[in-house]
NUTOR-288109 format. One line per 5 residues: number of its first residue (from 1); their letters; for each residue x, y, z of N, C-alpha, C. Coordinates in nm, 4 decimals. Example, Ala and Ser with C-alpha at 12.3 -4.5 7.8 and 13.67 -1.06 7.14 Angstrom:
# residues 2
1) AS) 1.3190,-0.5690,0.7800,1.2300,-0.4500,0.7800,1.3200,-0.3300,0.7800; 1.2850,-0.2250,0.7080,1.3670,-0.1060,0.7140,1.2900,0.0030,0.7870
# end
This chain:
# residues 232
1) XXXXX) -18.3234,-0.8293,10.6252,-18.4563,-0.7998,10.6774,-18.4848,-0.8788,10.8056; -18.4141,-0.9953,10.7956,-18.4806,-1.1021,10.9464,-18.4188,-1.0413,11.0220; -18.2595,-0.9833,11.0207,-18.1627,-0.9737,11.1549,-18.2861,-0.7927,11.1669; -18.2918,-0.6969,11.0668,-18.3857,-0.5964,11.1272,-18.4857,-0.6087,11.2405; -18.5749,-0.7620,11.1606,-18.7191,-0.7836,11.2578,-18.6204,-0.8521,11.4020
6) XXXXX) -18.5586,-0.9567,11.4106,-18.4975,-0.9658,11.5467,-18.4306,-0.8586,11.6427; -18.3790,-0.7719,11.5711,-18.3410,-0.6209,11.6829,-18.4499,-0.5938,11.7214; -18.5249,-0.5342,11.6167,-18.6764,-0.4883,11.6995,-18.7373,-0.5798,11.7999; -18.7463,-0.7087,11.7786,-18.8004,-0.8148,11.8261,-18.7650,-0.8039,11.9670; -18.6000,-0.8290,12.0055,-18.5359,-0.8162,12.0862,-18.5572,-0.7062,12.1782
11) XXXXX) -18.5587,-0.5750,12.0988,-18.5693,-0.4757,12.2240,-18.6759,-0.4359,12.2617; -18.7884,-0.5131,12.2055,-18.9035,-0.4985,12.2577,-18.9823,-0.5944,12.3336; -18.9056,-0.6883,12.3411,-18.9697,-0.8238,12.4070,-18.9560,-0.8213,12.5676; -19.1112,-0.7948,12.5906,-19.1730,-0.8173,12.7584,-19.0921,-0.9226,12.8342; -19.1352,-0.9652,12.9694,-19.1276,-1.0567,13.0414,-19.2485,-1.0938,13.0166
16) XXXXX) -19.2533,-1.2872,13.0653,-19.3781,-1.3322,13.0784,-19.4643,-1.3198,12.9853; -19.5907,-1.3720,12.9602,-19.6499,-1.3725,12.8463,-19.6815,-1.2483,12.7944; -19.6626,-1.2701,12.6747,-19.7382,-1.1535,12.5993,-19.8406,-1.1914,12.4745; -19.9068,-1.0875,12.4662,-20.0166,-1.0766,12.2911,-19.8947,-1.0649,12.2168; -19.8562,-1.1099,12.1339,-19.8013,-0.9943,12.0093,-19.8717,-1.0969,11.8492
21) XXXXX) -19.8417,-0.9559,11.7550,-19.8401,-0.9991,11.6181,-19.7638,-1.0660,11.5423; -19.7594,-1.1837,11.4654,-19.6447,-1.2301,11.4323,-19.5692,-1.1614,11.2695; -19.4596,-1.1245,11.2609,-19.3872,-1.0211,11.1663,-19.4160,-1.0677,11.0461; -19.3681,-1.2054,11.0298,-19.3681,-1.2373,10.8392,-19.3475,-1.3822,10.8665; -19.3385,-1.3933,10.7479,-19.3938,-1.5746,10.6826,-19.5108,-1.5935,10.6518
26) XXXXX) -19.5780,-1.7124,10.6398,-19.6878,-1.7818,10.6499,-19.7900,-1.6956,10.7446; -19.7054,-1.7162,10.8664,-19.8078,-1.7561,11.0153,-19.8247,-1.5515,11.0106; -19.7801,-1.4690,10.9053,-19.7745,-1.2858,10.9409,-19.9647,-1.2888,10.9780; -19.9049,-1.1787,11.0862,-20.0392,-1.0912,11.1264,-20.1258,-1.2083,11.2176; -20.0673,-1.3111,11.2406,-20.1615,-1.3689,11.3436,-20.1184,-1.3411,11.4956
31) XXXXX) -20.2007,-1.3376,11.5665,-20.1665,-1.2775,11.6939,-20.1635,-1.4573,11.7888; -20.0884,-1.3905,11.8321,-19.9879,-1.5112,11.9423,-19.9675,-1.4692,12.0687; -20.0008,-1.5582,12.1739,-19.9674,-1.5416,12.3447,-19.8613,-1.6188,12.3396; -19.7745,-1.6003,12.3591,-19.5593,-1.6322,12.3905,-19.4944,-1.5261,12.5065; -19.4040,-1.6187,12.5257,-19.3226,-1.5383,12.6236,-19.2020,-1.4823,12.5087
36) XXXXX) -19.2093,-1.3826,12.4883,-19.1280,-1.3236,12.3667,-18.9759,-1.3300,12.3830; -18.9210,-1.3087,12.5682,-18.7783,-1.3822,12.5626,-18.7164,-1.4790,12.5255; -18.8521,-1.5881,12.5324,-18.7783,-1.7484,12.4867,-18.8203,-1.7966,12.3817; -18.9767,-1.7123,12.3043,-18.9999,-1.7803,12.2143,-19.0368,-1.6340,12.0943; -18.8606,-1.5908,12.0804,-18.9055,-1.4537,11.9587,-18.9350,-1.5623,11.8288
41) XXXXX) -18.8958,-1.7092,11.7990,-18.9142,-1.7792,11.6826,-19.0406,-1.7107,11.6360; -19.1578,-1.7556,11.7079,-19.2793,-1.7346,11.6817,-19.3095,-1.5893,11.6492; -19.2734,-1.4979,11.7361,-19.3027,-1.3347,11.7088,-19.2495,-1.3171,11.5551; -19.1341,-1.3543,11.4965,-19.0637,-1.3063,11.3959,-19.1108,-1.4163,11.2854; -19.1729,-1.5001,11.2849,-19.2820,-1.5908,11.2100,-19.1669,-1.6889,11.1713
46) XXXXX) -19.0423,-1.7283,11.2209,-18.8818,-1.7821,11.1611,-18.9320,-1.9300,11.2031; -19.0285,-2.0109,11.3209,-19.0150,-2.0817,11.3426,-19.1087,-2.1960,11.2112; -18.9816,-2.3106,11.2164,-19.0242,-2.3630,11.1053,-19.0936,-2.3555,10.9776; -19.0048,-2.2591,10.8944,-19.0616,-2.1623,10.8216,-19.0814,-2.2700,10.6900; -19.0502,-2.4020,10.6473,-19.0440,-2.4601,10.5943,-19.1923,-2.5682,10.5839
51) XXXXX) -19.2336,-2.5727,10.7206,-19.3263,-2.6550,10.7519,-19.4654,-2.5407,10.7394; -19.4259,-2.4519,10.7930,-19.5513,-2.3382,10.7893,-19.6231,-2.3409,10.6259; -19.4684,-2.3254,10.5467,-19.5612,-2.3310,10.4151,-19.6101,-2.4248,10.3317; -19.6000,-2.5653,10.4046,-19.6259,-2.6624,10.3759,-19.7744,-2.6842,10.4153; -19.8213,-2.6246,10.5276,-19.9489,-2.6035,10.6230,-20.0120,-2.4863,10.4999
56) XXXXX) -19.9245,-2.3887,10.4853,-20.0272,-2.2748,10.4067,-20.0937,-2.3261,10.3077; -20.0196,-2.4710,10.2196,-20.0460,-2.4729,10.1280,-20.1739,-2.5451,10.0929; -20.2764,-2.5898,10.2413,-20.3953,-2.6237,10.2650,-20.5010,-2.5400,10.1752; -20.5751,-2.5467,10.1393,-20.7325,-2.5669,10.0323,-20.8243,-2.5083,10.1198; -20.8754,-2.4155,10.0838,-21.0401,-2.3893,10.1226,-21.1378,-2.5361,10.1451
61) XXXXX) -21.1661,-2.5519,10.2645,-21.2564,-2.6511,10.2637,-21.1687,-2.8105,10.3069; -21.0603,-2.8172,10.2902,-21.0220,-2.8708,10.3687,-20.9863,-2.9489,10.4947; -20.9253,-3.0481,10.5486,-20.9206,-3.0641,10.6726,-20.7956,-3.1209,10.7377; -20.7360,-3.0694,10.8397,-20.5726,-3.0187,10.8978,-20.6122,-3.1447,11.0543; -20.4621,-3.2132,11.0528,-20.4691,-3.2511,11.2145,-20.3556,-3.2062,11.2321
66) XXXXX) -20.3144,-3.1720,11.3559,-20.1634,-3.1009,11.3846,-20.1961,-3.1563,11.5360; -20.1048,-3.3072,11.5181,-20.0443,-3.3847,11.6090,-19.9152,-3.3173,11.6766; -19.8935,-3.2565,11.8249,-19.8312,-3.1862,11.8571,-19.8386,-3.0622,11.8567; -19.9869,-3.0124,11.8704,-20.0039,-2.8611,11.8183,-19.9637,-2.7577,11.9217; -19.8993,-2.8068,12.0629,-19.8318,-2.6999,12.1166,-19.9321,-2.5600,12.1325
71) XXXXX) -19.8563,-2.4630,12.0736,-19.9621,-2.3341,12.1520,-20.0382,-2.3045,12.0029; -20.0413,-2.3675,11.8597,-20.1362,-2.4080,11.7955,-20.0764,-2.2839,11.6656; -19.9087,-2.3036,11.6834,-19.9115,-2.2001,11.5496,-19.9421,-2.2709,11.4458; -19.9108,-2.3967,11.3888,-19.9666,-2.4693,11.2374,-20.0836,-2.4581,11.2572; -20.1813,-2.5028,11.3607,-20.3336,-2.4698,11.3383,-20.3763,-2.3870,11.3288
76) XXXXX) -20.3647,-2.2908,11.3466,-20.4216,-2.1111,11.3242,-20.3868,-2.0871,11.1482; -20.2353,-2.1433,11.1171,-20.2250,-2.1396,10.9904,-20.3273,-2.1986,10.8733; -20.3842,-2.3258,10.9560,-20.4346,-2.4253,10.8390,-20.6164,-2.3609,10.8568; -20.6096,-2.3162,11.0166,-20.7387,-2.2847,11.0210,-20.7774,-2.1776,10.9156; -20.6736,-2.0313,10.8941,-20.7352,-1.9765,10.8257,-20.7137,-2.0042,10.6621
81) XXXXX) -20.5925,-2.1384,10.6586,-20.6287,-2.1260,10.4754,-20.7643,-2.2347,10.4687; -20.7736,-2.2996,10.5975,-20.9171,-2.3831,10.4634,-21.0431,-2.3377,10.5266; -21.0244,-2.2166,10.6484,-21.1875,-2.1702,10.5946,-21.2921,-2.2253,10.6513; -21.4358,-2.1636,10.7146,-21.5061,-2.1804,10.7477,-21.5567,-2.3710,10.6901; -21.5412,-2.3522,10.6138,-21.6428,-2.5148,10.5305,-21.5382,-2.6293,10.5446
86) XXXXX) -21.3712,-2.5859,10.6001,-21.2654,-2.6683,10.6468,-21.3271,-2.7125,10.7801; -21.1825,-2.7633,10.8529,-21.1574,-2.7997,11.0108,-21.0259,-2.8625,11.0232; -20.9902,-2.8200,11.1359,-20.8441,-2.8114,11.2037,-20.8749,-2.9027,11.3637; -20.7885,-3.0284,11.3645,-20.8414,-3.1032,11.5222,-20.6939,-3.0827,11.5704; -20.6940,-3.0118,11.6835,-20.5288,-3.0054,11.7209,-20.5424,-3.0477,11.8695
91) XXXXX) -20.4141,-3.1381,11.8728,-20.3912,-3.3030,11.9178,-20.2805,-3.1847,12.0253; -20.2926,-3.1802,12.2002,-20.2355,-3.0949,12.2812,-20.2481,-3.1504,12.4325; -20.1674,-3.2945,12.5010,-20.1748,-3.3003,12.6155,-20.1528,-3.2132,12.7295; -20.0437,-3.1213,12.7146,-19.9872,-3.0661,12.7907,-20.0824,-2.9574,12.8451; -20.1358,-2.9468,13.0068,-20.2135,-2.8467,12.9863,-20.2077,-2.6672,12.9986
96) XXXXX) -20.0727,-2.6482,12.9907,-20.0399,-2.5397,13.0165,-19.9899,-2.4805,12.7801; -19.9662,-2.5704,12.7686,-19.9872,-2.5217,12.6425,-20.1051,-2.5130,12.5441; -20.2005,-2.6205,12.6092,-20.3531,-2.6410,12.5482,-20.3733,-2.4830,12.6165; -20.3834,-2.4570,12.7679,-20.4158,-2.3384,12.7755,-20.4025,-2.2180,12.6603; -20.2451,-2.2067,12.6364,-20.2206,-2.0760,12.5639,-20.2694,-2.1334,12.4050
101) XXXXX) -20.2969,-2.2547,12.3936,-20.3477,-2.2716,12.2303,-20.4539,-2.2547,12.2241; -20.5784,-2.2728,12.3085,-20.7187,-2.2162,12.3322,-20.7441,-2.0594,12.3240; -20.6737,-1.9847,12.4303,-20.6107,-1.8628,12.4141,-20.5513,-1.7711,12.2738; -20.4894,-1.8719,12.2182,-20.4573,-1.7878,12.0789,-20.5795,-1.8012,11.9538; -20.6256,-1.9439,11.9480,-20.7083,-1.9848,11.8966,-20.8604,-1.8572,11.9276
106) XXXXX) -20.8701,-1.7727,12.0401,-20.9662,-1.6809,12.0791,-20.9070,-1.5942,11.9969; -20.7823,-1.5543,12.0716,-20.7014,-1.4134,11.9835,-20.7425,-1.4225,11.8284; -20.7716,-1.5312,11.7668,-20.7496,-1.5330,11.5942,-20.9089,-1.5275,11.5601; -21.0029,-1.5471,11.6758,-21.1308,-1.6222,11.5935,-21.1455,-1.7192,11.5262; -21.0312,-1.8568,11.5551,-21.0478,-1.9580,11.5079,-21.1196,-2.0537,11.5151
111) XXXXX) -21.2589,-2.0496,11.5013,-21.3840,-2.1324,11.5192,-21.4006,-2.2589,11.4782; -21.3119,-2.3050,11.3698,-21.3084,-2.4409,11.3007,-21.2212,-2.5212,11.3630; -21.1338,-2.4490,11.5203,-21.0367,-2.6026,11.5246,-21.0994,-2.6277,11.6492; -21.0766,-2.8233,11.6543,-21.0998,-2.8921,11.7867,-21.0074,-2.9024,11.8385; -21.0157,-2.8996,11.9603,-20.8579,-2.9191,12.0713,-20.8552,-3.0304,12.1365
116) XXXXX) -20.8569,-3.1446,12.1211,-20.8221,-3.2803,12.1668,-20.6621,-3.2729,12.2933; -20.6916,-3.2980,12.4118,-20.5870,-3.2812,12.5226,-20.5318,-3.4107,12.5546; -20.5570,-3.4571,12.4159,-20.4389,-3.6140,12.4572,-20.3164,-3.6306,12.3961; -20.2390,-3.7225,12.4277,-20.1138,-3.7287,12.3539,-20.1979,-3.8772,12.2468; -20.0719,-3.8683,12.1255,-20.0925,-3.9645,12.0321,-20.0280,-4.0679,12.0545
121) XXXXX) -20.0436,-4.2190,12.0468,-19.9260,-4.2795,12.0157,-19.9822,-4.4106,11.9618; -19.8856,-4.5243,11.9574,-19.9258,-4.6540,11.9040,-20.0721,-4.7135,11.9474; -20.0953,-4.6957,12.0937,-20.2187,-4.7819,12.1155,-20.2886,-4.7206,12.2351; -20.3898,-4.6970,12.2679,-20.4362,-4.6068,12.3474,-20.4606,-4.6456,12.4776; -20.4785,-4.5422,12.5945,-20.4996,-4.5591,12.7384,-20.4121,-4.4874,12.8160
126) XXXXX) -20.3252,-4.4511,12.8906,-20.2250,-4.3678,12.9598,-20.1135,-4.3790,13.0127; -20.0442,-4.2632,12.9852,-19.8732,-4.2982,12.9629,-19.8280,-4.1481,13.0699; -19.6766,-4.1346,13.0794,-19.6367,-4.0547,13.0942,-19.5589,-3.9853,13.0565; -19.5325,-3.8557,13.1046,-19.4485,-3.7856,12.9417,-19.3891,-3.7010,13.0255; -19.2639,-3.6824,12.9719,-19.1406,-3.6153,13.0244,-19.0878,-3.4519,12.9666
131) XXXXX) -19.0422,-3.3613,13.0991,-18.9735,-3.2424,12.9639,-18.8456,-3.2728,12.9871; -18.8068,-3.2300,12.8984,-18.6354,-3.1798,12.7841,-18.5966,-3.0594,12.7939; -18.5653,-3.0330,12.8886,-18.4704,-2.8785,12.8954,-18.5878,-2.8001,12.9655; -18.6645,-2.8318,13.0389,-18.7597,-2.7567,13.0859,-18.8355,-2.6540,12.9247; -18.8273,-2.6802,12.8519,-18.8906,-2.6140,12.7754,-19.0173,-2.6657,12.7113
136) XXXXX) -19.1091,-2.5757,12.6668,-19.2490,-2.6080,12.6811,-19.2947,-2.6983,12.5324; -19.2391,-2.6671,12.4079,-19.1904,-2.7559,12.3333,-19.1659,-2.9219,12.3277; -19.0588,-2.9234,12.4352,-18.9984,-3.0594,12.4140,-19.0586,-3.1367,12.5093; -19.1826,-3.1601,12.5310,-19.2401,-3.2681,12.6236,-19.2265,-3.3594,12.4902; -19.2202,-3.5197,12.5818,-19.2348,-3.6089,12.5073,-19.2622,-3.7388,12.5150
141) XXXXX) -19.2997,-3.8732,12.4970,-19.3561,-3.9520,12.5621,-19.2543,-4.0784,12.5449; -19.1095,-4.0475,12.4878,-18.9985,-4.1039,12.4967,-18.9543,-4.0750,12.6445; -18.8589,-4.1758,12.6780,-18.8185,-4.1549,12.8183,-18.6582,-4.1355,12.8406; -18.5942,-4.1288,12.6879,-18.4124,-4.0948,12.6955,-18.3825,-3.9286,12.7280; -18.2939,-3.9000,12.7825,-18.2453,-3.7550,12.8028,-18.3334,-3.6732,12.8531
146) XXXXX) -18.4106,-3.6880,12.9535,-18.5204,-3.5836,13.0066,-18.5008,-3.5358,13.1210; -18.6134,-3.4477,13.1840,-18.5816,-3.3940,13.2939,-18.6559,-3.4467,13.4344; -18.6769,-3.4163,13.5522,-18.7698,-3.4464,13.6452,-18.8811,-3.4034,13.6280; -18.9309,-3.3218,13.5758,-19.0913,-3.2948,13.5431,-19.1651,-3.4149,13.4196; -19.2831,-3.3918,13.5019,-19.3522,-3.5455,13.4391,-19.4903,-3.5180,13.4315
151) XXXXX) -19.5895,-3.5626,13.3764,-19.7107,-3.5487,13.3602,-19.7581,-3.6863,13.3512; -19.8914,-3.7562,13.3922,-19.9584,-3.8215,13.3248,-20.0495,-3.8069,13.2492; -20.0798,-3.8541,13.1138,-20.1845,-3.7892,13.0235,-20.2629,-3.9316,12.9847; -20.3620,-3.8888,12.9416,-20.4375,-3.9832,12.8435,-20.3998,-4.0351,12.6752; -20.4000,-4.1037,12.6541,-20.3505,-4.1368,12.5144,-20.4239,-4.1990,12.3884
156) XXXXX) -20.4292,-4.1039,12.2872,-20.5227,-4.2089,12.1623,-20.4295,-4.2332,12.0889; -20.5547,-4.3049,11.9848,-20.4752,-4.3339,11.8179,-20.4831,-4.2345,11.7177; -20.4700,-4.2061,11.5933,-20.5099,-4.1632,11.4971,-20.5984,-4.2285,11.4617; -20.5849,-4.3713,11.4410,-20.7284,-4.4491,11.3904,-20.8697,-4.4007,11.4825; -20.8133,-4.4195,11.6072,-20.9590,-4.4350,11.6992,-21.0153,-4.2613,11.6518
161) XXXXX) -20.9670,-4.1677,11.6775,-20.9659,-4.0198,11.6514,-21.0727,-4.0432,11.4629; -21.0655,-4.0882,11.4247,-21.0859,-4.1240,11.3204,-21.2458,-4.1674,11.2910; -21.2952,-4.2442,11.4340,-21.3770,-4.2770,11.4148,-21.4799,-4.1706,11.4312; -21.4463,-4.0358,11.4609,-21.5434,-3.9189,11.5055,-21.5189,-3.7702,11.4690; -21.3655,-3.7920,11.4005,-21.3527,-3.6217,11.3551,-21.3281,-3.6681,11.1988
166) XXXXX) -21.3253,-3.5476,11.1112,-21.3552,-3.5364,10.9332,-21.2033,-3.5725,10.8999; -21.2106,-3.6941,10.7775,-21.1255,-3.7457,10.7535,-21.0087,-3.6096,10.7248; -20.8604,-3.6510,10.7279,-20.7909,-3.4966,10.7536,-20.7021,-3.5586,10.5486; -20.6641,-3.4709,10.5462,-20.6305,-3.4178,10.3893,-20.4737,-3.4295,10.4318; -20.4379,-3.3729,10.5238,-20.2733,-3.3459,10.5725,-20.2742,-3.3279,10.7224
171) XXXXX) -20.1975,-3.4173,10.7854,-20.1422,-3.4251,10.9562,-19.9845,-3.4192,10.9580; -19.9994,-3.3377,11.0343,-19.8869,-3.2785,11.0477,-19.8436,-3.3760,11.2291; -19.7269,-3.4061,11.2581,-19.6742,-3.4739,11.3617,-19.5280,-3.4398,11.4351; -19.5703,-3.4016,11.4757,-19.4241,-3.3460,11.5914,-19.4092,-3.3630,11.7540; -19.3686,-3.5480,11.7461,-19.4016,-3.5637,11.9239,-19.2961,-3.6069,11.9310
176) XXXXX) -19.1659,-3.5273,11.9130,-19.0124,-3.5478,11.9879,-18.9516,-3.6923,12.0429; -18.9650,-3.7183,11.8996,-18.8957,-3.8818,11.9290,-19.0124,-4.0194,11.9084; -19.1434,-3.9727,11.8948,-19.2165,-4.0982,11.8899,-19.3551,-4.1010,11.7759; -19.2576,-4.0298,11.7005,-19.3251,-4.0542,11.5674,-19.3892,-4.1534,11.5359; -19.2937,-4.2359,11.4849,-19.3353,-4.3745,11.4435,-19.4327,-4.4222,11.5564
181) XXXXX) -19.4252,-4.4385,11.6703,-19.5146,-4.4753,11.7217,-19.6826,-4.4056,11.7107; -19.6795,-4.3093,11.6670,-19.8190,-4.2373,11.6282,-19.8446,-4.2574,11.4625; -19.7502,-4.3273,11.3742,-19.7953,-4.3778,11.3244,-19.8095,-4.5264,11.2671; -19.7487,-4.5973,11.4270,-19.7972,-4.7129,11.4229,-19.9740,-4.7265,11.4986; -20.0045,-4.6416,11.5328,-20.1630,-4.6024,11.5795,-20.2638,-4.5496,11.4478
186) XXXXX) -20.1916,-4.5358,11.3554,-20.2160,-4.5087,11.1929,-20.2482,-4.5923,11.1191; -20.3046,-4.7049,11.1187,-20.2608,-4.8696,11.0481,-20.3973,-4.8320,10.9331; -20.5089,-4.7562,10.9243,-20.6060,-4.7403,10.8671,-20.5502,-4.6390,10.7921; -20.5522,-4.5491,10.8483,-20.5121,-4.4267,10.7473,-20.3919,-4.4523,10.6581; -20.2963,-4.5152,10.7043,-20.1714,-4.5682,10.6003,-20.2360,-4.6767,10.5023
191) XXXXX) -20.2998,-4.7148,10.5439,-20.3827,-4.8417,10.4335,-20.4517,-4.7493,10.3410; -20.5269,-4.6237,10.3802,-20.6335,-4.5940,10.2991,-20.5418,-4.5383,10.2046; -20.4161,-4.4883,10.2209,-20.3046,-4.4000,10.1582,-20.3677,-4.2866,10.0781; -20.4656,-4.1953,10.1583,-20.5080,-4.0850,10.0774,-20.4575,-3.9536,10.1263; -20.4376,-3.9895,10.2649,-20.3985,-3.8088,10.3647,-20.2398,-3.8356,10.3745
196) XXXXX) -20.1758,-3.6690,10.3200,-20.0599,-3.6933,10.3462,-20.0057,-3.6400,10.4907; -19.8674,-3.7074,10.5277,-19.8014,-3.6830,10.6200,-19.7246,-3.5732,10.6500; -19.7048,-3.4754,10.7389,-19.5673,-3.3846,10.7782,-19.5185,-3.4321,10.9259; -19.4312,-3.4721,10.9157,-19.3718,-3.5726,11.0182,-19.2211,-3.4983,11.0233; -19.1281,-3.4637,11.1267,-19.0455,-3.4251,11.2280,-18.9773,-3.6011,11.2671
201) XXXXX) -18.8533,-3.6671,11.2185,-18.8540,-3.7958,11.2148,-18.6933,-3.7391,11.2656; -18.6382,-3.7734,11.4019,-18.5509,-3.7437,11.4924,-18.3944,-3.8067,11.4151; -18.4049,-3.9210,11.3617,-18.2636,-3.9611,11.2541,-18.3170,-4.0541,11.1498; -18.2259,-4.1162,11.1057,-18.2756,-4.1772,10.9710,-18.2931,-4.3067,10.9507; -18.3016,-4.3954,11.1246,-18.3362,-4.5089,11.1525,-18.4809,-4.4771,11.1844
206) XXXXX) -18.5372,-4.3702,11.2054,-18.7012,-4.3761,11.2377,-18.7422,-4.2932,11.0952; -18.6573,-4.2829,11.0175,-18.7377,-4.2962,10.8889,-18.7266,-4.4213,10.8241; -18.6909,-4.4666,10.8078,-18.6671,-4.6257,10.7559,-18.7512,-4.6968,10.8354; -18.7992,-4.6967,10.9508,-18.8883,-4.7532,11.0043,-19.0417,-4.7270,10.9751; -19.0288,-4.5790,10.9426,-19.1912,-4.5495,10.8762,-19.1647,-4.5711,10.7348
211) XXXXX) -19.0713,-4.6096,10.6846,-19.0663,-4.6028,10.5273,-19.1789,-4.7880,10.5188; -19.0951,-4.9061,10.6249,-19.1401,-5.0104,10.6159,-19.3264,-5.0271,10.6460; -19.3533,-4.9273,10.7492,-19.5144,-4.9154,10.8012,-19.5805,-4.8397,10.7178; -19.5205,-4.7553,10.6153,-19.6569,-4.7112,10.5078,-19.5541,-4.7231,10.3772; -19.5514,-4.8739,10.2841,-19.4965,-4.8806,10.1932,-19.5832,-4.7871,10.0816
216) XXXXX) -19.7318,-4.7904,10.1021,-19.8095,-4.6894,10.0098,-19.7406,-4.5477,9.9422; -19.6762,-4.5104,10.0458,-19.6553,-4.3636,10.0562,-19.4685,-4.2806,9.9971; -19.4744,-4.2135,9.9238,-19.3139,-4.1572,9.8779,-19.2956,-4.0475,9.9857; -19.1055,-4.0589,10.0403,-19.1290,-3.9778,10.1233,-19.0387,-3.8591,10.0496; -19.0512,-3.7306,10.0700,-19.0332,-3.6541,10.0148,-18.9629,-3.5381,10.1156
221) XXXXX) -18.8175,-3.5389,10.1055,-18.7344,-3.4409,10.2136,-18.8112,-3.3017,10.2109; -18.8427,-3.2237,10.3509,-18.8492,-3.0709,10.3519,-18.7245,-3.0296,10.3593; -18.6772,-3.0580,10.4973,-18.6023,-2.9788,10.5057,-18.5331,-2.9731,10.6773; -18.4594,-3.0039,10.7231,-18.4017,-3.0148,10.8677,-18.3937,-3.1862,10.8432; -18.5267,-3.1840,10.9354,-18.5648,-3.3284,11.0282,-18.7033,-3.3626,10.9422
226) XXXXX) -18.7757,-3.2883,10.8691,-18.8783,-3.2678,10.8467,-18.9530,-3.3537,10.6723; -19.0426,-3.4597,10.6627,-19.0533,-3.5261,10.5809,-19.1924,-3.4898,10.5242; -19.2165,-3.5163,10.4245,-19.3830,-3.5009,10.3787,-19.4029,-3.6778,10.2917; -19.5020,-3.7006,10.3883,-19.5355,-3.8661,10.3216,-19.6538,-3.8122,10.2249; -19.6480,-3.8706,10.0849,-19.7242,-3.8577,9.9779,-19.7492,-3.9670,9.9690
231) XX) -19.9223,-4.0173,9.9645,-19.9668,-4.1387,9.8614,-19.8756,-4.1902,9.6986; -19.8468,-4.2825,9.6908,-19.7925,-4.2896,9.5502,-19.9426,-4.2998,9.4603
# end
């Protein structure tokens, strides 16, 4: 059935941005602005299909942060499982992807998420952040293996973020290499050990490093790269 939806996918995929619907998974029937040559993941709903249903598995009423929310497919997900009486704060320096995540976020009628245009990390004020293969994805605020394009952005904590949006239930984190550092900006929320983690942790020396900064928490393999920190 997937190699079916990728033929179709394939011979129908525009140049340059497009609307389309996304096929199956989690994220089916939400409409998405992608460039469908480089990013059929998303059209065919395949991208991180592991983490998506980890996001689905959000509560009515609820509340979602999606650190790294890119063009905002986990937030559209979490927006519509928890629902008007929920909220979704999605964490997006880059401004050409905040663009198309504002943009999709219209496409869906997603009224419950905030779009915060900073990057996360250990301690706040401004940094600069690098791409990785020119792709829109891999910006990152590590400085090994990158390219000449560069941005300067503004930078928070999770704690400080904390002091003004609804405590979150599950944050999700995917900033290409500097995990741990966003949740060494975490020192409250790992203390309170009530919201769990979905964290993207690059090898298994920066899990051992968050294993030591939230002893509270069991970590629990998804699947790739991909961890879920549980309160014990």
């Amino acid at each position: 059935m997937k190699r079916a939806v990728r033929r179709v996918v394939n011979r129908l995929a525009p140049q340059g941005l497009a609307d389309v619907t996304v096929k199956g998974g989690p994220s089916a029937d939400l409409r998405l602005r992608i460039v469908p040559g480089s990013e059929k993941y998303y059209w065919t709903g395949d991208h991180e299909r592991d983490v998506q249903q980890r996001v689905a598995a959000l509560q009515p009423g609820q509340v979602f942060w999606d650190v790294g929310a890119h063009i905002g497919l986990m937030s559209l997900i979490a927006a519509r499982r928890v629902g008007r009486e929920g909220a979704v704060v999605a964490f997006e320096p880059v401004p050409g992807n905040a663009e198309r995540l504002r943009a999709n976020l219209a496409l869906n009628g997603a009224e419950n998420v905030t779009v915060i245009g900073s990057a996360v990390a250990a301690q706040p004020g401004s940094m600069t952040m690098y791409s990785r293969s020119g792709v829109s994805l891999m910006w990152t605020l590590e400085q090994e293996n990158v390219g000449d394009e560069r941005l300067d952005v503004e930078v928070t904590t999770l704690d400080r973020v904390l002091d003004t949006a609804p405590y979150p239930d599950l944050i999700k984190i995917d900033t290409e290499g500097v995990e741990v550092d966003v949740l060494r900006g975490a020192s409250r929320l790992l203390a309170d050990a009530r919201a769990r983690f979905l964290v993207e942790f690059t090898d298994d020396e920066r899990v051992q490093q968050a294993r030591e900064l939230a002893p509270s928490y069991r970590f629990d393999f998804v699947s790739d790269r991909h961890w879920l920190m549980v309160p014990r």
